[in-house]
C-alpha positions in Angstrom: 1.0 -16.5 10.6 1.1 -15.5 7.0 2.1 -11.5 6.0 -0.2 -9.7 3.8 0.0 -6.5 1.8 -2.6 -4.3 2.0 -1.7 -1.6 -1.0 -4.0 1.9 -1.0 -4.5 2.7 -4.4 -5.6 5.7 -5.6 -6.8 7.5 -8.9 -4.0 10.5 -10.4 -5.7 13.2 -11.6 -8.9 13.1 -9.2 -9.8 15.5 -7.2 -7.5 15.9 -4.2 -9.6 15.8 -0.9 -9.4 19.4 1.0 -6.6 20.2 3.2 -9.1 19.6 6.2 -9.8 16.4 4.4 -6.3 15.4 4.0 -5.3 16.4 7.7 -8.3 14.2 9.0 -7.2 11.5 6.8 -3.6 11.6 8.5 -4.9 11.5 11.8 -7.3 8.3 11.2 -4.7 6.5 9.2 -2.2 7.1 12.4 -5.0 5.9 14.8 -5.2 2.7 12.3 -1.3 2.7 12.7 -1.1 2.8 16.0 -4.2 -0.3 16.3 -1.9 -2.6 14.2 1.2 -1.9 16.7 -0.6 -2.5 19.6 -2.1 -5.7 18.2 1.2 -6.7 17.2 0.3 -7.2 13.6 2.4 -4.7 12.2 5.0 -5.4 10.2 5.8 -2.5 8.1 3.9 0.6 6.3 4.7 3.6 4.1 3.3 5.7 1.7 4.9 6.6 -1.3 5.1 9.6 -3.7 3.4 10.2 -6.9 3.7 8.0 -9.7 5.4 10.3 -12.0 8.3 10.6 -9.2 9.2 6.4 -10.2 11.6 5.2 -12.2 11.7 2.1 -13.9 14.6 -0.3 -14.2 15.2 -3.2 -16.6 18.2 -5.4 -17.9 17.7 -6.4 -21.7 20.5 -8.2 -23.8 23.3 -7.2 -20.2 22.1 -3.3 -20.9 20.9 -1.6 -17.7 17.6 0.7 -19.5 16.0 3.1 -16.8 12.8 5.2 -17.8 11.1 7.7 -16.1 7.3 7.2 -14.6 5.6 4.6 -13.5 5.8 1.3 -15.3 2.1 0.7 -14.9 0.1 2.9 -17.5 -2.7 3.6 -15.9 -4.6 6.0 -13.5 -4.8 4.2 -10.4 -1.6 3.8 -8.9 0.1 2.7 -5.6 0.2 5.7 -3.1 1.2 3.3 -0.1 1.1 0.0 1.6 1.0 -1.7 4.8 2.4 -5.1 5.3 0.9 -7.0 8.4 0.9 -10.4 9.8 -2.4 -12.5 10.5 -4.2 -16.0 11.1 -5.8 -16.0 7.4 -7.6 -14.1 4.6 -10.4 -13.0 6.8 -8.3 -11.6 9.9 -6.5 -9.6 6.7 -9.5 -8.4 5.2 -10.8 -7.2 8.7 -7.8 -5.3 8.9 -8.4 -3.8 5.2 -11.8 -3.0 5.8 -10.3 -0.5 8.7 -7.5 0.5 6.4 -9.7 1.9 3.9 -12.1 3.2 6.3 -8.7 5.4 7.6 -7.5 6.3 4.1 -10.4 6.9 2.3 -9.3 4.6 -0.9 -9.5 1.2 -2.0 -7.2 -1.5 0.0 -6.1 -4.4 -1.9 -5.6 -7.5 0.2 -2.4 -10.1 -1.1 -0.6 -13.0 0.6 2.7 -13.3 0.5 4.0 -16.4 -1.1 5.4 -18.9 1.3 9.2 -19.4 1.5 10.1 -23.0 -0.5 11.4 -26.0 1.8 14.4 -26.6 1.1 
């Protein structure tokens, strides 16, 4: 089976959803949780904290340069991720399709690459 990561995306500086909103949002996304368990597909999941919380690292010329922020400059930003394990693309996007549903934001679907033969 191939792993997949389904990343939950989300727009900073949007409206938040309600507190009501938000608390109904937790509940469906651990009903979601607990589907990929039982169906064994779950491999690992987490969401993450703002963007402005990041920080970047990079090794120029030997010199370890950190900066604070996201590295992306943009709006939409990674709030969290699940990674799961299924038959192909479809099975993955079936999964997404309940994913956002739970979450109430865009899922993007990627395969993992494959490990080289050695």
């Amino acid at each position: 089976m191939t792993q997949y990561l389904m990343a939950v995306y989300g727009v900073e500086g949007d409206q938040p959803p309600s507190p009501e909103e938000m608390q109904q949002m937790y509940k469906d996304v651990e009903v979601f949780n607990d589907e990929l368990k039982t169906e064994g597909v779950m491999v690992f999941a987490g969401g993450l904290h703002p963007s402005e919380t990041a920080t970047v690292v990079q090794v120029r010329d030997g010199e370890t340069l950190t900066t604070d922020g996201p590295f992306a400059e943009t709006k939409e930003q990674l709030g969290g991720f699940w990674i799961i394990e299924a038959p192909d693309l479809d099975a993955a996007l079936a999964w997404a399709a309940k994913g956002t549903a739970a979450c109430k934001s865009p899922v993007e679907v990627r395969p993992f690459q494959e490990e080289p033969e050695a």
